[in-house]
N, CA, C and O atoms as CSV, one atom per row, in Angstrom:
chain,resi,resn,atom,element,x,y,z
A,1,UNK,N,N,0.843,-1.175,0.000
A,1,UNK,CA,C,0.000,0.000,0.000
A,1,UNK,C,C,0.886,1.234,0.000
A,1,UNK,O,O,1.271,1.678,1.081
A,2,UNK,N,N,1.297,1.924,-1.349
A,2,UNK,CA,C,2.020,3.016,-1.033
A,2,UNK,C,C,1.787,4.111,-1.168
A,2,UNK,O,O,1.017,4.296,-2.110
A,3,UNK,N,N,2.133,5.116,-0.585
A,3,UNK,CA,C,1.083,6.390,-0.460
A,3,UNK,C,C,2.152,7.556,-1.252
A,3,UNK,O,O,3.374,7.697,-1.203
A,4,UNK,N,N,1.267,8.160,-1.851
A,4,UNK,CA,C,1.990,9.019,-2.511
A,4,UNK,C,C,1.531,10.633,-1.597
A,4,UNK,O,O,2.298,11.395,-1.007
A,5,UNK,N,N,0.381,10.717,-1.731
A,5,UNK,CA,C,-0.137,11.939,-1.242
A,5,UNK,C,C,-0.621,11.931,0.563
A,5,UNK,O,O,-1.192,11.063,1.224
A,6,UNK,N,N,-0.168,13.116,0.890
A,6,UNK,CA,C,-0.952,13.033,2.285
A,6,UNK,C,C,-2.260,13.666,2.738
A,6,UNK,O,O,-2.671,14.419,1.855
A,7,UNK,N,N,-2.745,13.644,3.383
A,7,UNK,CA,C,-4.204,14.023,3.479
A,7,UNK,C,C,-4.275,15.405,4.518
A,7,UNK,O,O,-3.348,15.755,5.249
A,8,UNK,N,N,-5.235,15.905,4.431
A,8,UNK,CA,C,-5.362,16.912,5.681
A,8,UNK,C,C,-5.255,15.943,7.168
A,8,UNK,O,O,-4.472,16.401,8.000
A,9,UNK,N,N,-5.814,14.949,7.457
A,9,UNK,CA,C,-5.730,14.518,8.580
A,9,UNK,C,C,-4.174,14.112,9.530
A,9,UNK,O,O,-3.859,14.270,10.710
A,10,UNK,N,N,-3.336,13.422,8.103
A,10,UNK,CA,C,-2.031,13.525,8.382
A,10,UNK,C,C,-1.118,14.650,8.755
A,10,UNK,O,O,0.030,14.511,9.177
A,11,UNK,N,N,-1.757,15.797,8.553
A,11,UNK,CA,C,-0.941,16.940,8.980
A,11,UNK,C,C,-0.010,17.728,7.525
A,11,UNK,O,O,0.903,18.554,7.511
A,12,UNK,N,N,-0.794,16.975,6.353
A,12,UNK,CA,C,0.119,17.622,4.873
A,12,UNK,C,C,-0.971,18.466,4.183
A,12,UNK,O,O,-1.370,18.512,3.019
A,13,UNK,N,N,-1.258,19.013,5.132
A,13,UNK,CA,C,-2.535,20.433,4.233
A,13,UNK,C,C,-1.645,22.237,4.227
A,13,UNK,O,O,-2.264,23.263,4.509
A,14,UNK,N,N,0.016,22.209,3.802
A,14,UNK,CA,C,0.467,22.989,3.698
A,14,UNK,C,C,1.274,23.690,4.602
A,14,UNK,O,O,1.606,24.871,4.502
A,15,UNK,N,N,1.568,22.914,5.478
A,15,UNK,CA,C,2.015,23.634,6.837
A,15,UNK,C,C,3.486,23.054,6.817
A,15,UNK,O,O,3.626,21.982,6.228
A,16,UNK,N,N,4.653,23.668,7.420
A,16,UNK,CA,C,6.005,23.256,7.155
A,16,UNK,C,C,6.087,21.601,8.108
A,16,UNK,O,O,6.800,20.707,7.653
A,17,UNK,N,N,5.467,21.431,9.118
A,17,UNK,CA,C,5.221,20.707,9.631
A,17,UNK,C,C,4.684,19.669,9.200
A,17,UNK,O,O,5.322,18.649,9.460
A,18,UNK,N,N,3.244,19.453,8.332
A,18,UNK,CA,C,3.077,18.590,7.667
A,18,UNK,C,C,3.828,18.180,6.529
A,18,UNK,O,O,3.677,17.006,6.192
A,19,UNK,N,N,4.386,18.688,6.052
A,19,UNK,CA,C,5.279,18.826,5.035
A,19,UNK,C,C,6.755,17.798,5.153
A,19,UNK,O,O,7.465,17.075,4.454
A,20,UNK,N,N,6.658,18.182,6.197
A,20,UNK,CA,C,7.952,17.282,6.870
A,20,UNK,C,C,7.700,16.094,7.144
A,20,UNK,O,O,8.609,15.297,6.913
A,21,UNK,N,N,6.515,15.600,7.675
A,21,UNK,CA,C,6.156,14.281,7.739
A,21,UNK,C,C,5.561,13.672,6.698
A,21,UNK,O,O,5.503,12.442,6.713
A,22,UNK,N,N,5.047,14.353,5.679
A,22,UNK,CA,C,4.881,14.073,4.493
A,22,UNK,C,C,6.301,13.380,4.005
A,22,UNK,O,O,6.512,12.173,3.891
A,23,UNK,N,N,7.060,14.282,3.793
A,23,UNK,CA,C,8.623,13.226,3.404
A,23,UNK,C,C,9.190,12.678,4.126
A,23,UNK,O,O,10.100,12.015,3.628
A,24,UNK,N,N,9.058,12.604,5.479
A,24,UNK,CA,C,9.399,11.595,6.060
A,24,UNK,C,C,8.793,10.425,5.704
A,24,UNK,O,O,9.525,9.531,5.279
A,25,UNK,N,N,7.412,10.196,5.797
A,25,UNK,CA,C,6.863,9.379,5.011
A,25,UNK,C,C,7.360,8.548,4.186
A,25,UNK,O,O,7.643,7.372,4.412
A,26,UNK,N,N,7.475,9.109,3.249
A,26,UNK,CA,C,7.546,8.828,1.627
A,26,UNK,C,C,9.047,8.259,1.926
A,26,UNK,O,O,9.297,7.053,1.934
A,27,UNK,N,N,10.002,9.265,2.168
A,27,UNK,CA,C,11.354,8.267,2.578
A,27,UNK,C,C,11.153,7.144,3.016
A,27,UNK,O,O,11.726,6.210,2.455
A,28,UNK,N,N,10.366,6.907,4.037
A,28,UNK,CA,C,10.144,5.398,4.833
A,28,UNK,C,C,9.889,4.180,3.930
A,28,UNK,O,O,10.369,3.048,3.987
A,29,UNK,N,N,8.754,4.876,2.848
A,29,UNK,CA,C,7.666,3.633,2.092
A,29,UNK,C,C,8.784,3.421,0.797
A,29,UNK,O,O,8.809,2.295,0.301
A,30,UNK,N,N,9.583,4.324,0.312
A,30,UNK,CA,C,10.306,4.579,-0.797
A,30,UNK,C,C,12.257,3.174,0.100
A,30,UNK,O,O,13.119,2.489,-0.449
A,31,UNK,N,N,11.989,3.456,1.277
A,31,UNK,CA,C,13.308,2.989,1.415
A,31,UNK,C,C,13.298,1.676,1.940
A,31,UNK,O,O,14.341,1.026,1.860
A,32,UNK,N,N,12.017,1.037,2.609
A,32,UNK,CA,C,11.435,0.156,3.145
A,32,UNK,C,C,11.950,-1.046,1.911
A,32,UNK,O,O,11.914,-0.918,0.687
A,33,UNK,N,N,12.482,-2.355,2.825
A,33,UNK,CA,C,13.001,-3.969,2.178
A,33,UNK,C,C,11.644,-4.309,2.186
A,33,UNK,O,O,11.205,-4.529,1.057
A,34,UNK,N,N,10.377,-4.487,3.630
A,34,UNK,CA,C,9.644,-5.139,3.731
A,34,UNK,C,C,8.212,-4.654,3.407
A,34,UNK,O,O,7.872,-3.493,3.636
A,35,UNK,N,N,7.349,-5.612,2.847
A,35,UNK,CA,C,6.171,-5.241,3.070
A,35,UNK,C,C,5.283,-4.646,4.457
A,35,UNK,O,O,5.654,-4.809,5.620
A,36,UNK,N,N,4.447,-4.163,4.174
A,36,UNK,CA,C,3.490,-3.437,5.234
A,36,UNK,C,C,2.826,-4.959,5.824
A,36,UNK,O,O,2.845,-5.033,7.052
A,37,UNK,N,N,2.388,-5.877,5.273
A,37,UNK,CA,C,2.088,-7.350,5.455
A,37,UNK,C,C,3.199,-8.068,6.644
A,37,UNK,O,O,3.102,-8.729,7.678
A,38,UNK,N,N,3.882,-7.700,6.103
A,38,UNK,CA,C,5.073,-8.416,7.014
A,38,UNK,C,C,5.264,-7.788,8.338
A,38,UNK,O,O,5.303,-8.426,9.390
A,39,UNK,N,N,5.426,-6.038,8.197
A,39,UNK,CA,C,5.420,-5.467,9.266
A,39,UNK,C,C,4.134,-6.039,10.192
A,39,UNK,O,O,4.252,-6.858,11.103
A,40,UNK,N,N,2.960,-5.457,9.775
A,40,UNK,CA,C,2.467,-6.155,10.776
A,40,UNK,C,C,1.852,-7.490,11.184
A,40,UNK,O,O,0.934,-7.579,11.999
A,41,UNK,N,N,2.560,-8.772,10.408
A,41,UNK,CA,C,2.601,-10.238,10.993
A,41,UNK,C,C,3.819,-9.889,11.853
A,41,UNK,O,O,3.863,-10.403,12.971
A,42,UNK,N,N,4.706,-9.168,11.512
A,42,UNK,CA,C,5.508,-8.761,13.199
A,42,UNK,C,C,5.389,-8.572,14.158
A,42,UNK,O,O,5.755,-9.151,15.180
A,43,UNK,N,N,4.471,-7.111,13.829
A,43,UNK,CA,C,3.738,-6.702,15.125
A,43,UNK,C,C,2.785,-7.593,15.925
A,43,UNK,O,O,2.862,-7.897,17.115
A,44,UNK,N,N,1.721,-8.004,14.867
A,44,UNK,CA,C,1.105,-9.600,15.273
A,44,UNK,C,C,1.329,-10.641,16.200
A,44,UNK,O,O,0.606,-11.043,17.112
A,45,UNK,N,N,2.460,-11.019,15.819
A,45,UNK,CA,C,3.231,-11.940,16.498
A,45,UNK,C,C,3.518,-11.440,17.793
A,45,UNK,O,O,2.919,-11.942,18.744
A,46,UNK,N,N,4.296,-10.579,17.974
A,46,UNK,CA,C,5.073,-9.712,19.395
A,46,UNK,C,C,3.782,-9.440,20.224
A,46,UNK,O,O,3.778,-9.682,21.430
A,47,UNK,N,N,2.076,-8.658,19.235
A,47,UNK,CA,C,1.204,-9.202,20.520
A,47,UNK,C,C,0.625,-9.977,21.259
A,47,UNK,O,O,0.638,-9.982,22.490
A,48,UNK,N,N,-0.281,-11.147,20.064
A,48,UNK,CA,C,-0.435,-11.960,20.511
A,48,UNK,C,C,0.659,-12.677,21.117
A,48,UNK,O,O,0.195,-12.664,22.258
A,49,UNK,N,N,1.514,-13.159,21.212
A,49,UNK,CA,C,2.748,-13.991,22.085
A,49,UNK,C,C,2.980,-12.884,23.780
A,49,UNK,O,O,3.625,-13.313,24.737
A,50,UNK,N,N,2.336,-11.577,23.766
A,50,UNK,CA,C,2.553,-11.066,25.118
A,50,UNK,C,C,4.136,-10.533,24.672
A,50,UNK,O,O,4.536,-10.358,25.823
A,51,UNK,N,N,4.663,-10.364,24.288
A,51,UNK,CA,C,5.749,-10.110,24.648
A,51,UNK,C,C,6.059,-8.409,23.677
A,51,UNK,O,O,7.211,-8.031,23.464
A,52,UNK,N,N,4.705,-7.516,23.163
A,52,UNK,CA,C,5.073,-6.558,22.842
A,52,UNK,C,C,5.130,-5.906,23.832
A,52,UNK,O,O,6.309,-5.612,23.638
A,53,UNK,N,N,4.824,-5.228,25.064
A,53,UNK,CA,C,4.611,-4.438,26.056
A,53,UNK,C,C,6.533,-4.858,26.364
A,53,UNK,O,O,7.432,-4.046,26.145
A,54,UNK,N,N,6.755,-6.306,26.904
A,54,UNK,CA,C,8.456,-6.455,27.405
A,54,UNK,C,C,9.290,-5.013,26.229
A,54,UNK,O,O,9.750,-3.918,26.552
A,55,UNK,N,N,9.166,-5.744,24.741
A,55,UNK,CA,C,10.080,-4.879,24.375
A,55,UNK,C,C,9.715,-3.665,23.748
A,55,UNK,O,O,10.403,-3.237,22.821
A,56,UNK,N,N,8.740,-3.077,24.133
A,56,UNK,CA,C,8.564,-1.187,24.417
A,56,UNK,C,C,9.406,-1.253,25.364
A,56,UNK,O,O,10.552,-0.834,25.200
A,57,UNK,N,N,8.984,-1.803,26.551
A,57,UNK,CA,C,9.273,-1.112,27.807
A,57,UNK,C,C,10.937,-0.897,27.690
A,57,UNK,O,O,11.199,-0.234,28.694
A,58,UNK,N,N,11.953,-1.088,27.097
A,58,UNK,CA,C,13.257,-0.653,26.940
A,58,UNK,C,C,13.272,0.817,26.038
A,58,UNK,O,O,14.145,1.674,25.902
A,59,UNK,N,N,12.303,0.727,25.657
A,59,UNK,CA,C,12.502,2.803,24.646
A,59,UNK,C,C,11.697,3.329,26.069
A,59,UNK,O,O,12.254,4.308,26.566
A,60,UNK,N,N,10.910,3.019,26.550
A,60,UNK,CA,C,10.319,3.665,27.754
A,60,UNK,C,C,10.874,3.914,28.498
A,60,UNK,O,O,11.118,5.121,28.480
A,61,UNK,N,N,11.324,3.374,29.334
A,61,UNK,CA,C,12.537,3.007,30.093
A,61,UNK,C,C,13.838,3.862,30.065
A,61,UNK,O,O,14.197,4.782,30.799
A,62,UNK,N,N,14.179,3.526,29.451
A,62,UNK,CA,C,15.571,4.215,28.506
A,62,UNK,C,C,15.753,5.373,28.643
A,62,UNK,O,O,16.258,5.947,29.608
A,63,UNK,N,N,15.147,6.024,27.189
A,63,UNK,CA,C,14.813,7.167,26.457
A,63,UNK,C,C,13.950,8.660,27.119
A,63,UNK,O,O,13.729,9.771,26.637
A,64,UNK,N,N,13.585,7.927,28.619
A,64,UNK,CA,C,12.877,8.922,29.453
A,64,UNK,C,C,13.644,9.655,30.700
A,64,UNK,O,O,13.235,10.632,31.326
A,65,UNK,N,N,14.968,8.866,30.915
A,65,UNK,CA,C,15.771,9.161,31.256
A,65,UNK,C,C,17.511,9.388,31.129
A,65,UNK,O,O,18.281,10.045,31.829
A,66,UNK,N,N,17.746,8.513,29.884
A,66,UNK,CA,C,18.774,8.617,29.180
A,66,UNK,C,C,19.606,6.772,29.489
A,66,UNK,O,O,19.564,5.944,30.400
A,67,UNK,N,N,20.264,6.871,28.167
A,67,UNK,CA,C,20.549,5.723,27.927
A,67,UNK,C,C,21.848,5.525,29.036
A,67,UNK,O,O,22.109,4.487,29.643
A,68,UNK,N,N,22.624,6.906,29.121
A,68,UNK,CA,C,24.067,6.844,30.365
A,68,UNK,C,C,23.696,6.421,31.399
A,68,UNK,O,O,24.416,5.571,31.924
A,69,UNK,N,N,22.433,6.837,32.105
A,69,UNK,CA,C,21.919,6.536,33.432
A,69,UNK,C,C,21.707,5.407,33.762
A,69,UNK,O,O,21.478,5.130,34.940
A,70,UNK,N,N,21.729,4.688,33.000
A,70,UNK,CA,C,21.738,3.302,33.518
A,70,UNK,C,C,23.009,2.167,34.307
A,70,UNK,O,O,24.227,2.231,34.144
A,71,UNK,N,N,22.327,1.291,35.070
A,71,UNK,CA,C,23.940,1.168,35.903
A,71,UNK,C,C,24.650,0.035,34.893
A,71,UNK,O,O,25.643,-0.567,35.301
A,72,UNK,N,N,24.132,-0.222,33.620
A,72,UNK,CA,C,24.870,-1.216,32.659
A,72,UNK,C,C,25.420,-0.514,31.650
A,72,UNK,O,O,25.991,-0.969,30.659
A,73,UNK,N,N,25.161,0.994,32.037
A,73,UNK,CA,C,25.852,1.913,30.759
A,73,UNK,C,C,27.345,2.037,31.441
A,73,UNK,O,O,28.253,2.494,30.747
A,74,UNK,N,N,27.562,1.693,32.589
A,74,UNK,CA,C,28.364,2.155,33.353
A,74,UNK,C,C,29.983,0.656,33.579
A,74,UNK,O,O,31.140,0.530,33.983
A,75,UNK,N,N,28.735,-0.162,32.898
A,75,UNK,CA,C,29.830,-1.329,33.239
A,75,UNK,C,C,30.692,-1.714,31.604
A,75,UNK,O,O,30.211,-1.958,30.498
A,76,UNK,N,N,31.855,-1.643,31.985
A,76,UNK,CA,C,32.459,-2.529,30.631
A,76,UNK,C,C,32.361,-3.963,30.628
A,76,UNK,O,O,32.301,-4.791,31.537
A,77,UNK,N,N,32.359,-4.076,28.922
A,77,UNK,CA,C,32.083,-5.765,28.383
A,77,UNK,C,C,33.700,-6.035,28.014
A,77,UNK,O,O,34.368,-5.137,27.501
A,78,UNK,N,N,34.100,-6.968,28.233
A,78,UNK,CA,C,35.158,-7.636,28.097
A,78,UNK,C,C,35.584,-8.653,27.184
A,78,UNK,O,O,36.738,-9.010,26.946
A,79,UNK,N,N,34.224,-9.185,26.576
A,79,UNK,CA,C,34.255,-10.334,25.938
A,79,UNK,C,C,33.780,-10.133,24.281
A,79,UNK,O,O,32.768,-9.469,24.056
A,80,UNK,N,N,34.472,-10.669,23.268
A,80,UNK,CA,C,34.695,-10.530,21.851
A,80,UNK,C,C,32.996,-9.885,21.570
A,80,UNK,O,O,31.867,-10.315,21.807
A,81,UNK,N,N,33.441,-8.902,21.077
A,81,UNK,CA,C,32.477,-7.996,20.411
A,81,UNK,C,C,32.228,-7.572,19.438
A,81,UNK,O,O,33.326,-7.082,19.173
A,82,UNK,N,N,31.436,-7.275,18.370
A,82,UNK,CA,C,31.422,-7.076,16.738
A,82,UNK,C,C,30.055,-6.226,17.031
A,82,UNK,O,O,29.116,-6.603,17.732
A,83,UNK,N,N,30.159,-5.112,16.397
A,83,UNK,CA,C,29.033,-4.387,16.184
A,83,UNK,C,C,28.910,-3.842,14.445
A,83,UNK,O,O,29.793,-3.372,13.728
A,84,UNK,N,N,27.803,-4.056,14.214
A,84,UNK,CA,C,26.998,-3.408,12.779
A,84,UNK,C,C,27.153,-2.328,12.636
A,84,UNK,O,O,27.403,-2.122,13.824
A,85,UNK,N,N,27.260,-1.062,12.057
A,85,UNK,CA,C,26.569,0.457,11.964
A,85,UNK,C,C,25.729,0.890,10.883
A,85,UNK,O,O,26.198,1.456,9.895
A,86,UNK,N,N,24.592,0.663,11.020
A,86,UNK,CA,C,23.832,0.750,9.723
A,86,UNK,C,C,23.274,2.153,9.571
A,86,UNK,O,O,22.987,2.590,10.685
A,87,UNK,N,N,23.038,2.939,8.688
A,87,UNK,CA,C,23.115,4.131,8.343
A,87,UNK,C,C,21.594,4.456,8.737
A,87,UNK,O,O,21.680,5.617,9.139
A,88,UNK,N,N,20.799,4.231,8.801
A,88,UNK,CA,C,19.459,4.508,8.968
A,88,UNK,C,C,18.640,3.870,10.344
A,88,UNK,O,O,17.479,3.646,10.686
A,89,UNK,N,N,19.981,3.735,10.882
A,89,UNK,CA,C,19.277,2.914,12.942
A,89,UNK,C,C,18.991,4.317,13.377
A,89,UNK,O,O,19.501,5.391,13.059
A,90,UNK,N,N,17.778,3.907,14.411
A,90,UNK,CA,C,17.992,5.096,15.885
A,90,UNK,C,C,18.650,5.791,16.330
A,90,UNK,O,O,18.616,7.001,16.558
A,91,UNK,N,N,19.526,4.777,16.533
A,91,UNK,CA,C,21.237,5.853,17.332
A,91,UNK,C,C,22.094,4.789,16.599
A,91,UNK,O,O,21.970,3.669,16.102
A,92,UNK,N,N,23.145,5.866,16.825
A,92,UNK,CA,C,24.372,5.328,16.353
A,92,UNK,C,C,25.200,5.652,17.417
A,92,UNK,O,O,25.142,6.691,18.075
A,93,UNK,N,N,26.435,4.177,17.652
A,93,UNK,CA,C,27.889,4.332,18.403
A,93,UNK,C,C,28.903,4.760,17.657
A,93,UNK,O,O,29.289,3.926,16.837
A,94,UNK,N,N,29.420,5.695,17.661
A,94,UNK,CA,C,30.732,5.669,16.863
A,94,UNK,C,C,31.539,4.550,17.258
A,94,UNK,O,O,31.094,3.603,17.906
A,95,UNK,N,N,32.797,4.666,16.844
A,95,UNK,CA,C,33.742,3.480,17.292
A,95,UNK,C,C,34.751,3.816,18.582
A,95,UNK,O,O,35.493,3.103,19.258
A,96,UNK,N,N,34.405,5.331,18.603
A,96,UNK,CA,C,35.307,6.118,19.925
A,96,UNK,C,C,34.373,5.848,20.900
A,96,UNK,O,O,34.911,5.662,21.992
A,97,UNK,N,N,32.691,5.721,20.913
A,97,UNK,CA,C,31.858,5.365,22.173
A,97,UNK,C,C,32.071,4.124,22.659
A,97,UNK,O,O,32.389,3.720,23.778
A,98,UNK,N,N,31.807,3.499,21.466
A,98,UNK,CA,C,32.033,1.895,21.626
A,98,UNK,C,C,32.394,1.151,22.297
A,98,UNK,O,O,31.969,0.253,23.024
A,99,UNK,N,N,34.502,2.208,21.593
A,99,UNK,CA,C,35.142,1.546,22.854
A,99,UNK,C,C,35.385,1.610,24.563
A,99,UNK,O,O,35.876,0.815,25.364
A,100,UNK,N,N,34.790,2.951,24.686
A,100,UNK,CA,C,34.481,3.036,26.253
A,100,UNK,C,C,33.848,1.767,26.683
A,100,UNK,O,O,34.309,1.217,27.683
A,101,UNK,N,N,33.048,1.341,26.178
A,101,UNK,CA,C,32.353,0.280,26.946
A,101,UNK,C,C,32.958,-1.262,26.643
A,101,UNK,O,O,33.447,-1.979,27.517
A,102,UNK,N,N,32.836,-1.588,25.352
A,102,UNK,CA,C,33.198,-2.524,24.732
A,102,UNK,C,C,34.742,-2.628,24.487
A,102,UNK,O,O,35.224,-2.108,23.480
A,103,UNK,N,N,35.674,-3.421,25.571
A,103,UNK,CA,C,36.945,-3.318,25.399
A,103,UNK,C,C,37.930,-4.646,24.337
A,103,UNK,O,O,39.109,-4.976,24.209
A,104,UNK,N,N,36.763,-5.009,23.837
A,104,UNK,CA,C,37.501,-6.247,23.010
A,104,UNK,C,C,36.575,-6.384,21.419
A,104,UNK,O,O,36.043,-7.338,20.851
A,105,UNK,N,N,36.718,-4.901,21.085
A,105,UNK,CA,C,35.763,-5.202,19.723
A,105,UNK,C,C,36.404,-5.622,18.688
A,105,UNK,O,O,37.162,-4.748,18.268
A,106,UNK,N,N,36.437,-6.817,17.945
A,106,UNK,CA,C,37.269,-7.430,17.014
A,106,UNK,C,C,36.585,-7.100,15.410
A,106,UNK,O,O,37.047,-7.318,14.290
A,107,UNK,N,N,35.344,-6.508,15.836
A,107,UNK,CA,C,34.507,-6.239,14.315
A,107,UNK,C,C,33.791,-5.001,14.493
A,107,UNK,O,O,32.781,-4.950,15.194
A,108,UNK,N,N,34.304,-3.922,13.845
A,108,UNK,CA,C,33.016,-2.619,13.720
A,108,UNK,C,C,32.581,-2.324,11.971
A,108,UNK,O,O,33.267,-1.572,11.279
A,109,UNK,N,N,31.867,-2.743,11.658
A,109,UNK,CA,C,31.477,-2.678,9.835
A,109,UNK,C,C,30.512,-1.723,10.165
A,109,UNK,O,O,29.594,-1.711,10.985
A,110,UNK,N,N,31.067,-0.665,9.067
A,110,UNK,CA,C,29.780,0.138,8.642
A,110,UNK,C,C,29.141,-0.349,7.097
A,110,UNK,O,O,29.662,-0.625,6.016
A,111,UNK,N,N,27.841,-0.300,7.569
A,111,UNK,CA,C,27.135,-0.835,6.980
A,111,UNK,C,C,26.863,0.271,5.460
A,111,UNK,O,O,27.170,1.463,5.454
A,112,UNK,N,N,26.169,-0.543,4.146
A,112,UNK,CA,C,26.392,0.556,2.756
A,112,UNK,C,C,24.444,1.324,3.214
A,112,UNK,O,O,23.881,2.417,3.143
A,113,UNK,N,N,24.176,0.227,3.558
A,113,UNK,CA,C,22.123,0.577,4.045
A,113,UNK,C,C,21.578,-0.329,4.954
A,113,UNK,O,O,22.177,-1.339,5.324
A,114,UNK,N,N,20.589,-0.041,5.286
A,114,UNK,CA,C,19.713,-0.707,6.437
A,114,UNK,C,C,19.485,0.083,7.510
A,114,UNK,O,O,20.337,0.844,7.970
A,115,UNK,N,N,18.692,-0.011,7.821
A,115,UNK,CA,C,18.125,0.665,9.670
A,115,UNK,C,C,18.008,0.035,10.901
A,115,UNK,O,O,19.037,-0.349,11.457
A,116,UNK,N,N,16.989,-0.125,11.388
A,116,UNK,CA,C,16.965,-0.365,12.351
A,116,UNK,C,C,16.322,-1.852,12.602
A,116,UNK,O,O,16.377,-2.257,13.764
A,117,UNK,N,N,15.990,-2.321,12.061
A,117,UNK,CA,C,15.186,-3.640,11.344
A,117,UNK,C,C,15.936,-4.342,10.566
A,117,UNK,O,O,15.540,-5.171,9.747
A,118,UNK,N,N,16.990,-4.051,10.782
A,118,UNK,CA,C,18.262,-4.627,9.986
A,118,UNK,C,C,18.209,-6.180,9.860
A,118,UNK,O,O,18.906,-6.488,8.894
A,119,UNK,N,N,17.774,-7.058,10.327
A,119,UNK,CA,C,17.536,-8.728,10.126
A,119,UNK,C,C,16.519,-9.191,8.863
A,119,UNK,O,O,16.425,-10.293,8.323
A,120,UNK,N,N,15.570,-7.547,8.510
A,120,UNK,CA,C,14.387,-7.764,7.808
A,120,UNK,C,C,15.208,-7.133,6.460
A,120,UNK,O,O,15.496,-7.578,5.348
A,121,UNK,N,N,15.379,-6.127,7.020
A,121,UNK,CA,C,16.035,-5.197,5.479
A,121,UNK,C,C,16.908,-5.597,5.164
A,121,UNK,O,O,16.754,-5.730,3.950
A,122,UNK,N,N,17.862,-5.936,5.425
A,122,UNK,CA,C,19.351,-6.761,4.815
A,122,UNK,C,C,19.706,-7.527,5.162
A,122,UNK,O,O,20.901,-7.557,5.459
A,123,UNK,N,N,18.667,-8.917,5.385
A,123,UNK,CA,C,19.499,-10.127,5.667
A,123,UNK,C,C,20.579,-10.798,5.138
A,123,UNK,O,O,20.988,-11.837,5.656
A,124,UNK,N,N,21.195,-10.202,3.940
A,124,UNK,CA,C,22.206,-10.879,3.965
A,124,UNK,C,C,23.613,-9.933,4.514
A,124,UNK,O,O,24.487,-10.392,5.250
A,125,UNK,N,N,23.591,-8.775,4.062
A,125,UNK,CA,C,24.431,-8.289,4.669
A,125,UNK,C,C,24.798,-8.570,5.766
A,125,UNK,O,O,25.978,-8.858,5.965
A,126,UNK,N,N,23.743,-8.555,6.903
A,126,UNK,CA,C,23.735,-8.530,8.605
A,126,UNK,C,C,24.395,-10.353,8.748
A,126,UNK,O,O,25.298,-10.574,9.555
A,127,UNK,N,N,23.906,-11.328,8.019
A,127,UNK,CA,C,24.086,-12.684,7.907
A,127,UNK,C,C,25.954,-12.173,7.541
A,127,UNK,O,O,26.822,-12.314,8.403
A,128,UNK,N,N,26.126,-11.840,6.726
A,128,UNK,CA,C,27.847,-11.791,6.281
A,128,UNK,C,C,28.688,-11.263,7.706
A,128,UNK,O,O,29.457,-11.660,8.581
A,129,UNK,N,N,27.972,-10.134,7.262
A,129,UNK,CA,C,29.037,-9.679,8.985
A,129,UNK,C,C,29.096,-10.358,10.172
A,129,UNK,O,O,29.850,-10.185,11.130
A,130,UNK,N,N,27.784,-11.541,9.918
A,130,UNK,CA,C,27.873,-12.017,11.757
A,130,UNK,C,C,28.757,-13.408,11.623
A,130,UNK,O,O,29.275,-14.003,12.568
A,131,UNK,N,N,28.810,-13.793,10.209
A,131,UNK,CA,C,29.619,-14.781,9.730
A,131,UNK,C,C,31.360,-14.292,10.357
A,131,UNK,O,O,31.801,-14.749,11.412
A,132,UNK,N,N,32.216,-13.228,9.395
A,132,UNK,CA,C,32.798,-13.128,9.396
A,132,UNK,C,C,33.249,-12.608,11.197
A,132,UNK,O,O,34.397,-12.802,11.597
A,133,UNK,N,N,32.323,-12.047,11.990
A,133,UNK,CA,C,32.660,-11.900,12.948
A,133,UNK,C,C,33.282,-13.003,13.994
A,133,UNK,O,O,34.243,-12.875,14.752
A,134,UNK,N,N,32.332,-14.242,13.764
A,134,UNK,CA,C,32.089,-15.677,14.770
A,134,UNK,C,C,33.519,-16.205,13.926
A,134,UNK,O,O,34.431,-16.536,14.684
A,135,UNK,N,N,33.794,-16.314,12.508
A,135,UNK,CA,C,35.245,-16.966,11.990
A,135,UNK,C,C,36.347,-16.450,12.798
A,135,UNK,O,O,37.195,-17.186,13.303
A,136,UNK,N,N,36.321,-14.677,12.965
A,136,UNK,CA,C,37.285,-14.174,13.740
A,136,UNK,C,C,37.445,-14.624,15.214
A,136,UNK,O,O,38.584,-14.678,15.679
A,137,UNK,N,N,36.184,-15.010,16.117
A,137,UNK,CA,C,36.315,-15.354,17.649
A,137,UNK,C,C,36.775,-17.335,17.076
A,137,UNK,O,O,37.789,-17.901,17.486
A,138,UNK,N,N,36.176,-17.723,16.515
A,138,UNK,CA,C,36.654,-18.805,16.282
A,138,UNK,C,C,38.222,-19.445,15.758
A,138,UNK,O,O,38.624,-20.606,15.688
A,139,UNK,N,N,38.823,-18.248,15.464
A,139,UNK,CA,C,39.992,-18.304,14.936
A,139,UNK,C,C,41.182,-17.932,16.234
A,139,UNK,O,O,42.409,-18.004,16.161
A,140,UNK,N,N,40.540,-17.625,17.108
A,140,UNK,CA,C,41.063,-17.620,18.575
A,140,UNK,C,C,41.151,-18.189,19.349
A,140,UNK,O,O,41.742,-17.823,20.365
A,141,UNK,N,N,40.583,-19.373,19.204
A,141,UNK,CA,C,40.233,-20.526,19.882
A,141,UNK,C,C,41.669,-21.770,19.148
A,141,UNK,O,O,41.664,-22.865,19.709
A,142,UNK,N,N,42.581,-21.622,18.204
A,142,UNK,CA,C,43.382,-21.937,17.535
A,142,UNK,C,C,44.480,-21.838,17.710
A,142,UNK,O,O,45.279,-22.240,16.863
């Protein structure tokens, strides 16, 4: 279902504001891997199974007080680490944040596209990098 035009109700009846979500929009439906079908047999799934409310509650959570404040923002990981950077996620780590926390990152790939749904939109990409990551911890074990 792709929408070209926005309606007065959406907020695109001329106002800089609607306007903006108007192309935000259109970026979304224009840049989108998955169907609207799929999205919501996602959403579907995550309610019926109970388990959509668990994972809101981490943007709730979070995002209402800040992601530093937390006492696991505070702890370093020690153990082989590989992170994605896909150009169109939520937030992004640089590789200078990263390493504050993450003291053994053996993989940081920036990614060419994908967002935040990255398993849906570029499964193979996300599949390559997690390949080549697990060869590298596995090659340590040698």
């Amino acid at each position: 279902m792709e929408r070209s035009e926005s309606t007065e109700e959406e907020g695109g009846g001329g106002e800089d504001d609607g306007a903006k979500k108007q192309t935000s929009r259109r970026r979304f439906y224009r840049r989108r891997k998955f169907s609207l079908d799929d999205l919501l047999t996602i959403v579907m799934i995550y309610w019926t199974m109970g388990s959509i409310v668990p994972s809101m509650r981490f943007y709730k959570e979070n995002f209402k007080e800040g992601l530093w404040k937390r006492e696991d923002a505070r702890t370093s990981v020690y153990v082989p680490t590989g992170l994605a950077a896909f150009p169109e996620d939520l937030l992004h780590c640089p590789p200078l944040w990263a390493r504050q926390k993450y003291k053994n990152i053996m993989s940081y790939s920036y990614m060419p596209r994908g967002g935040h749904f990255a398993a849906l939109e570029e499964p193979q990409l996300l599949a390559d990098d997690i390949r080549q990551f697990v060869a590298k911890v596995e090659a340590l074990k040698k």
